[in-house]
MARKE-263697 format. One record per residue (C-alpha): residue number from 1; residue in one letter; z, x, y. Coordinates in nm, 4 decimals, m for minus. Layout:
REM residues N
NUM,A,Z,X,Y
...
***
This chain:
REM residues 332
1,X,m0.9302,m4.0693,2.6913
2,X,m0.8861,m4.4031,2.5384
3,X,m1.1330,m4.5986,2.3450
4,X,m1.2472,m4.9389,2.3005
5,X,m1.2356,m5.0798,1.9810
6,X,m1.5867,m5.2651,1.8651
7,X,m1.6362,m5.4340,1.5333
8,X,m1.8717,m5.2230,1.2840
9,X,m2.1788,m5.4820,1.3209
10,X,m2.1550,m5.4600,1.6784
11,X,m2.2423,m5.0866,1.7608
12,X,m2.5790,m5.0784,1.5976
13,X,m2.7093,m4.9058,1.8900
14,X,m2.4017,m4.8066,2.0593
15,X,m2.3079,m4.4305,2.0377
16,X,m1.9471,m4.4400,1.8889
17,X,m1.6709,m4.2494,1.6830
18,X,m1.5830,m4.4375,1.3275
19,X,m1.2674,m4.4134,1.1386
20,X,m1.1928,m4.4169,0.8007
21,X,m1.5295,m4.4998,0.6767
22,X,m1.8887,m4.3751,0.6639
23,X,m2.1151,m4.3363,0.9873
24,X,m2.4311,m4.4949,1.0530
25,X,m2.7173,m4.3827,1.2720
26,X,m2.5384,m4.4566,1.6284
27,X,m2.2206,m4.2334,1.5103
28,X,m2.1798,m3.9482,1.7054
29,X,m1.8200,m3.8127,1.5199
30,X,m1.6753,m3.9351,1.1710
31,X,m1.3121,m3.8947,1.1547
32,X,m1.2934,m4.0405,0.7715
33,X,m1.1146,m3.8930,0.4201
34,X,m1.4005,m4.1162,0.2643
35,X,m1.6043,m3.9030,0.0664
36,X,m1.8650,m3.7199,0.1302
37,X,m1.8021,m3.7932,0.4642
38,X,m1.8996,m3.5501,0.8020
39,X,m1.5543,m3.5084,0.9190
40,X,m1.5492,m3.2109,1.0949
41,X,m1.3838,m2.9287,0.8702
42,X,m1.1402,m2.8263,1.0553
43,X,m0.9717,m3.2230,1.1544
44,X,m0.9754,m3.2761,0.7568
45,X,m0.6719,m3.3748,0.6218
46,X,m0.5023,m3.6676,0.3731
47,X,m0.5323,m3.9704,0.5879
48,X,m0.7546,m4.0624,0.8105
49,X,m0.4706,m4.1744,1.0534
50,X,m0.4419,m3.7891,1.0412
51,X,m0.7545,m3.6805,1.1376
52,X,m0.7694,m3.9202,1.4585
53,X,m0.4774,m3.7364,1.5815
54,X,m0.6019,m3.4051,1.5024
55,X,m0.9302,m3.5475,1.7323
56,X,m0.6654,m3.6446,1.9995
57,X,m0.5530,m3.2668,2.0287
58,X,m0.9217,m3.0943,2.0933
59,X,m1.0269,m3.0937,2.4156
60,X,m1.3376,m3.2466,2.4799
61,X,m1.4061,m3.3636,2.1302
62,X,m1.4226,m3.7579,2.2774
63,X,m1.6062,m3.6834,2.5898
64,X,m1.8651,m3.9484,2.6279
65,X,m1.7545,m4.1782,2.3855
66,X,m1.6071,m4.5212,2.5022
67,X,m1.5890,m4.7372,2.1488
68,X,m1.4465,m4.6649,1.8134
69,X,m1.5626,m4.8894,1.5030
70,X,m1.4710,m4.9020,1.1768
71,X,m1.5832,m5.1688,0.8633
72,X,m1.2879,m5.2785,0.6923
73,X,m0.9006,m5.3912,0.8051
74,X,m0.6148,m5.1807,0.6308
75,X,m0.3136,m4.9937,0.7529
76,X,m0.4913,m4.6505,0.7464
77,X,m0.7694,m4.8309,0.9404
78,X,m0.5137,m4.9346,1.1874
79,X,m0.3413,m4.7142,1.2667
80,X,m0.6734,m4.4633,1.3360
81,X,m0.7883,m4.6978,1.5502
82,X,m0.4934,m4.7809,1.7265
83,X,m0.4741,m4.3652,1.7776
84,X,m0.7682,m4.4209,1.9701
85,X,m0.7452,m4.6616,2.1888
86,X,m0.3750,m4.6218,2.2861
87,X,m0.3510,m4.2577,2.2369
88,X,m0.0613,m4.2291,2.4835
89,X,0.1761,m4.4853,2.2884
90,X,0.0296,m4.3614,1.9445
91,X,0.1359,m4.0044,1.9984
92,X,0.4971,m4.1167,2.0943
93,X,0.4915,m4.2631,1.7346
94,X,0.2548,m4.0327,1.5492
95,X,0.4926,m3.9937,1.2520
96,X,0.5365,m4.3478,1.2011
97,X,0.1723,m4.4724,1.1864
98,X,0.0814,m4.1927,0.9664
99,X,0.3690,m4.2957,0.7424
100,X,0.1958,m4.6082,0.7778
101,X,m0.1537,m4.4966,0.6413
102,X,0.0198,m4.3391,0.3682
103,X,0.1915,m4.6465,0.2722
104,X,m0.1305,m4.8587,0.2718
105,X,m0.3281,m4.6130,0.1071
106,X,m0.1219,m4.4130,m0.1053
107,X,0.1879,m4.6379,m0.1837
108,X,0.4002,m4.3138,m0.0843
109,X,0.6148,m4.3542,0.2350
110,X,0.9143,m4.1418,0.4081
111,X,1.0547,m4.3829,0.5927
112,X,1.1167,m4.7806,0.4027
113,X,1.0037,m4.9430,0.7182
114,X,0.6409,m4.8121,0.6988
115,X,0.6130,m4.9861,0.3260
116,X,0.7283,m5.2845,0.4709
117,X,0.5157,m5.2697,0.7182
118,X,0.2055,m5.2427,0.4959
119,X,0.3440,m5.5257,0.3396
120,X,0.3056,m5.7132,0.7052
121,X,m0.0600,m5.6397,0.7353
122,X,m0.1473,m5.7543,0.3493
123,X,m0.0154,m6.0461,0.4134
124,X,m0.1666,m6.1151,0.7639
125,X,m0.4901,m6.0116,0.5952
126,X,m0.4136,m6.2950,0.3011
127,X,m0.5801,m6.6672,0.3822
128,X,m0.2704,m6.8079,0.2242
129,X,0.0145,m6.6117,0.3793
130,X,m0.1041,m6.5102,0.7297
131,X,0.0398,m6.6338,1.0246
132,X,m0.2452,m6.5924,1.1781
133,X,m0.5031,m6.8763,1.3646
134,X,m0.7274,m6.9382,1.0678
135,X,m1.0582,m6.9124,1.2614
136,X,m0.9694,m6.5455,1.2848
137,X,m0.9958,m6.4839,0.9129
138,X,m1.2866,m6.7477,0.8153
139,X,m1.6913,m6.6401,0.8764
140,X,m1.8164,m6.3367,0.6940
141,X,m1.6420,m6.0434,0.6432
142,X,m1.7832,m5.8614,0.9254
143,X,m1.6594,m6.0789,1.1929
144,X,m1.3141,m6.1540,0.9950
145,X,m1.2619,m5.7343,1.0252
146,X,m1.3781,m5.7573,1.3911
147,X,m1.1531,m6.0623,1.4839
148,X,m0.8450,m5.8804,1.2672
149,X,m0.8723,m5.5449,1.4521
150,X,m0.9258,m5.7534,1.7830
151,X,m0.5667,m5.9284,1.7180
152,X,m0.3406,m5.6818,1.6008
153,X,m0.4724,m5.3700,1.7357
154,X,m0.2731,m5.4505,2.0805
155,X,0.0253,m5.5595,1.8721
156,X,0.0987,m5.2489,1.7145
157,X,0.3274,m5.1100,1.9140
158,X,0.5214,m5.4563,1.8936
159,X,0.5197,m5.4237,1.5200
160,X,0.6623,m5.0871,1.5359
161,X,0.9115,m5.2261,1.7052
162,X,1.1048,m5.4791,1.4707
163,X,1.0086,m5.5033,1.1168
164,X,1.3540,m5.7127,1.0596
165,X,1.1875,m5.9692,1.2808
166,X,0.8404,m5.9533,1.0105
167,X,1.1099,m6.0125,0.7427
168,X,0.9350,m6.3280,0.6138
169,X,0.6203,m6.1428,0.5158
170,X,0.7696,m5.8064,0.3458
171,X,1.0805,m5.9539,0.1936
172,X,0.9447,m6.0385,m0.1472
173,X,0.7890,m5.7750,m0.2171
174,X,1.0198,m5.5300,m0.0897
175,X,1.2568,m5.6563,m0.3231
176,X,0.9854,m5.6346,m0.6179
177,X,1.0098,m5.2619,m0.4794
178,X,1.3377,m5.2236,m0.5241
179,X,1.4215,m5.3791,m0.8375
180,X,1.0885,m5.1297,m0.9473
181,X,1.2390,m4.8006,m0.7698
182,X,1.6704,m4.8963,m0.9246
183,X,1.4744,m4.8958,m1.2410
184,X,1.3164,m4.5990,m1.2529
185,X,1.6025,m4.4221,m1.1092
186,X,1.8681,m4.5881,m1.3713
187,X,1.5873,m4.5128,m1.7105
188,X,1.4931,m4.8817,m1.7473
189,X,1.1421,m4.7708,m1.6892
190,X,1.0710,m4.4469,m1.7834
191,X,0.8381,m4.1860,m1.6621
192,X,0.7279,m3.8782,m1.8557
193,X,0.4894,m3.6175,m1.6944
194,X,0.1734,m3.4212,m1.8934
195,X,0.1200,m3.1844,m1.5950
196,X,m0.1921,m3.0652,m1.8409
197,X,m0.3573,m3.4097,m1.7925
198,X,m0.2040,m3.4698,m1.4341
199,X,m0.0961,m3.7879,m1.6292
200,X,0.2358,m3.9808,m1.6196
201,X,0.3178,m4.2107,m1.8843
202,X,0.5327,m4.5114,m1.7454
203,X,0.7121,m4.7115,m2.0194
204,X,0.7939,m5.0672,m1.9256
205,X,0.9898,m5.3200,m2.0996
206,X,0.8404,m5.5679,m2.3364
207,X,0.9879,m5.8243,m2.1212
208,X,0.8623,m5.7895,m1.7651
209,X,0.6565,m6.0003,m1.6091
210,X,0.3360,m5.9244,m1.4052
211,X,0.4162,m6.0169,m1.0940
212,X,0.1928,m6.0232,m0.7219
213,X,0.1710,m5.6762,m0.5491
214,X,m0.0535,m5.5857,m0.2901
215,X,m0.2471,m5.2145,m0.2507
216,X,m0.4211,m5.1390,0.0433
217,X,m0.4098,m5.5440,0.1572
218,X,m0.5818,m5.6519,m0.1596
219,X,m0.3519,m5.8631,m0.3790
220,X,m0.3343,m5.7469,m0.7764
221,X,m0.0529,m5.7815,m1.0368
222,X,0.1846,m5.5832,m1.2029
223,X,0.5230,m5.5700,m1.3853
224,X,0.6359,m5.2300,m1.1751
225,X,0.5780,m5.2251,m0.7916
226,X,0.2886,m4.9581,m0.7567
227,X,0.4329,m4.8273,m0.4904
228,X,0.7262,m4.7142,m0.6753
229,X,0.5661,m4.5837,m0.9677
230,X,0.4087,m4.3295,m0.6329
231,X,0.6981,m4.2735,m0.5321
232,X,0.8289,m4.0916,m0.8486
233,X,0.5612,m3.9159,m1.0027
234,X,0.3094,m3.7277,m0.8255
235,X,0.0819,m3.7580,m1.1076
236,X,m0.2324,m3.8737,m1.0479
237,X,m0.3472,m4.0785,m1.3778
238,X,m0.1223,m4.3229,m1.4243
239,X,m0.0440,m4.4624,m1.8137
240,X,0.0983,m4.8373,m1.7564
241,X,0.2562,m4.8622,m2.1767
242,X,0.3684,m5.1721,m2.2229
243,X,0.3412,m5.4079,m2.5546
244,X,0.0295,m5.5605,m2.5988
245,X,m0.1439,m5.4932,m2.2625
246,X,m0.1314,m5.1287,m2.1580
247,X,m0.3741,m4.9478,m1.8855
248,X,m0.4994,m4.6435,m1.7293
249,X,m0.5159,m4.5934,m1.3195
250,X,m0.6265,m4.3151,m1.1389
251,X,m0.4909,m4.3084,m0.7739
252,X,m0.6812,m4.3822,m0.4902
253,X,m0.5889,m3.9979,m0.3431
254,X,m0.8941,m3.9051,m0.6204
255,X,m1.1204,m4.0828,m0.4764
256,X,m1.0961,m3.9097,m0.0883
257,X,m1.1037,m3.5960,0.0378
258,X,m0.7485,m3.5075,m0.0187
259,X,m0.6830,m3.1806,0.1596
260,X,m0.2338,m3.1081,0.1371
261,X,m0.2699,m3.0323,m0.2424
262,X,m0.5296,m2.9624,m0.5069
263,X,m0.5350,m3.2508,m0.7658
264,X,m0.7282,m3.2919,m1.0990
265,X,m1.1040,m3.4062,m1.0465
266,X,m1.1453,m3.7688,m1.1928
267,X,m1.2667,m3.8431,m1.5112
268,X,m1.4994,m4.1488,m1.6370
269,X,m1.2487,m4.4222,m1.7931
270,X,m1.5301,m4.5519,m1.9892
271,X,m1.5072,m4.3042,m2.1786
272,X,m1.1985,m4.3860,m2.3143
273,X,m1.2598,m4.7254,m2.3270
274,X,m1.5082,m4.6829,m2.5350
275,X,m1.3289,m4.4671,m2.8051
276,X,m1.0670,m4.7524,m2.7766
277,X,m1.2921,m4.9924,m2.8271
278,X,m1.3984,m4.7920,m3.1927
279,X,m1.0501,m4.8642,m3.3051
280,X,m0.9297,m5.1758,m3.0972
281,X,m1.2234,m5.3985,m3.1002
282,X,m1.0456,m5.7016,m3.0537
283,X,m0.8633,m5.6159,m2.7339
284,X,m1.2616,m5.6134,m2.5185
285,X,m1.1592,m5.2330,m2.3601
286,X,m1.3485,m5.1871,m2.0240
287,X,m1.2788,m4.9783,m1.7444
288,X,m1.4324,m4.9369,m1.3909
289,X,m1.6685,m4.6872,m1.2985
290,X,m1.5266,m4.3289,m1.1665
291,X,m1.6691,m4.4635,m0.7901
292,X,m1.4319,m4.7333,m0.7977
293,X,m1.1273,m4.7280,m0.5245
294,X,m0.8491,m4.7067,m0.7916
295,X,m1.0638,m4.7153,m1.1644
296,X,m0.8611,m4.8958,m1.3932
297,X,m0.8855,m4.9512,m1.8013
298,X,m0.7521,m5.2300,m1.9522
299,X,m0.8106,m5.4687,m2.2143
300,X,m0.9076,m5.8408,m2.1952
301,X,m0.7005,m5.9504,m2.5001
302,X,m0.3711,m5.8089,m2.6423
303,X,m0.3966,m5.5074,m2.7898
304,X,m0.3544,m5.4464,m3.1890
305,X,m0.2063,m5.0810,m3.1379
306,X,0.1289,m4.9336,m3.0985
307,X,0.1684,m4.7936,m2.7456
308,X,0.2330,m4.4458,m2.9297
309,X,m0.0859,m4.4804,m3.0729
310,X,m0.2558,m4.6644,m2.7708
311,X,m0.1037,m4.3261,m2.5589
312,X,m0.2490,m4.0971,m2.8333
313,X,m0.6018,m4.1868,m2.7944
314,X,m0.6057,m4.2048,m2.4384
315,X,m0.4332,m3.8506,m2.4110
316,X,m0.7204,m3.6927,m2.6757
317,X,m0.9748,m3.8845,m2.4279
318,X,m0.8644,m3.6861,m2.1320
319,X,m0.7870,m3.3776,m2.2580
320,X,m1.1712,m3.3192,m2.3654
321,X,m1.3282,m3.5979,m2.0556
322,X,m1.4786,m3.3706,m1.7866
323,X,m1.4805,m3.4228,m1.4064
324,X,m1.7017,m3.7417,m1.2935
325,X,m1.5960,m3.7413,m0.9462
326,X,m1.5774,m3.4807,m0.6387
327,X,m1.5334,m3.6435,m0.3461
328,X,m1.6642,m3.3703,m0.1755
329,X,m1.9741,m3.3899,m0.3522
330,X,m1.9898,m3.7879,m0.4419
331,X,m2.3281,m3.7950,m0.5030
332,X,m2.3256,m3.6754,m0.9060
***
């Protein structure tokens, strides 16, 4: 049965399914690896884009429901709502829009046309790059979701299609990917593994440049495409060393119910941060709070320390910082 897609601050009082987010009163199923929430156990799994096809193949599980909502635009987003209300062409390209998902969320991918694809929707989703009519992205957020889903929901399967002919919007970065994913491979960048911390340590040259990335379809900056550093360690605390301006990251498969492997419970960056801050004062250490998407620590100024030491506090951090996130349990 297919669905009708309806933006999240239209169903109020409309019974409804929501994807890859948290229900309100009016839901009637949650089909989300946001934490915490009332997914049905046995449709669990990584990605939300997942779960809606898991929903697809039990019988009666969307009886009575006509519209599918969900509160923010991203690939995983997509691609579980598009399972919805085009199940028929979905299923024909199941493995692709899950590849997707994992792309947008994740930064991992099987097949090079689903990153570049994720690239697509970032930049469709960015005021300055989009192609898009620009009263479909200005308003409030809550209408610019609704308008976004409205637009390319139906346009899926034509993006499926052709990436070559999306080229404009996914050939900069994909070549920031490369140039990230030929140095890793050839030891320009380095990555060593401290399966003890579920830490990798990524060494990067004094001499590269930050440059614009995009995770999820948000827009940050850094010298090594994220998605490559993903796609060759499976660690899930990332060390960025670098002269001068190193950082912490825990991956955004922390901060969901992740369901394929067991992975190390998140700790509170502040922590560190704090202990840095003891012997770096200078360098203004902060760090998000464990609730945060992807938590990252990082200075405001350069740092004073050698990356060696830099790397030695932060690994005497984690080894004693307990869990401050389950996202089974979100609520401590």
């Amino acid at each position: 049965m297919a669905l009708r897609f309806a933006p999240a601050h239209q169903v109020d009082d409309v019974a409804h399914v929501v994807v890859d987010g948290g229900p309100i009163a009016s839901t009637v199923l949650t089909l989300s690896h946001w934490p915490g929430s009332p997914t049905p156990l046995e449709l669990l799994d990584d990605l939300s884009a997942q779960i809606a096809f898991h929903a697809l193949r039990r019988p009666g599980l969307l009886d009575g429901i006509e519209v599918v909502t969900n509160n923010h635009f991203d690939q995983d987003g997509l691609a579980s709502v598009f399972a919805l209300v085009d199940p028929d062409t979905a299923v024909q390209h199941e493995a692709q829009l899950v590849d997707l998902a994992r792309a947008g969320d994740f930064g991992t991918f099987d097949d090079r046309v689903s990153i570049r694809l994720a690239f697509v929707l970032a930049a469709w989703d960015d005021d300055e790059r989009s192609p898009l009519d620009p009263e479909l992205l200005a308003g409030p957020y809550p209408d610019r979701c609704g308008h976004l889903y409205a637009e390319l929901v139906p346009r899926v399967p034509e993006l499926l299609a052709d990436v070559d002919a999306l080229r404009p919007w996914w050939e900069h970065e994909d070549a920031h990917l490369e140039e990230s994913l030929r140095a890793i491979d050839a030891g320009v960048v380095s990555i060593t593994e401290r399966p003890d911390l579920d830490l990798a340590v990524v060494t990067v040259p004094d001499g590269w440049a930050e440059r614009t990335t995009t995770r999820f379809t948000v827009g940050r900056h850094d010298a090594v495409h994220p998605a490559a550093i993903a796609s060759r360690t499976d660690r899930m605390r990332l060390a960025i060393v670098q002269a001068g301006r190193p950082r912490l990251e825990c991956r955004y498969e922390t901060w969901v119910m992740f369901r394929s492997r067991p992975v190390m419970l998140r700790p509170d960056l502040r922590l560190v941060a704090e202990r840095l801050q003891d012997v770096d004062p200078d360098a203004g250490w902060v760090a998000d709070p464990p609730r945060a998407l992807t938590p990252r620590l990082r200075s405001s100024a350069e740092s004073a320390l050698a990356p060696d030491t830099w790397l030695a506090h932060v690994t005497a951090s984690l080894a004693v910082a307990p869990p401050a996130w389950d996202p089974i349990d979100p609520s401590w």
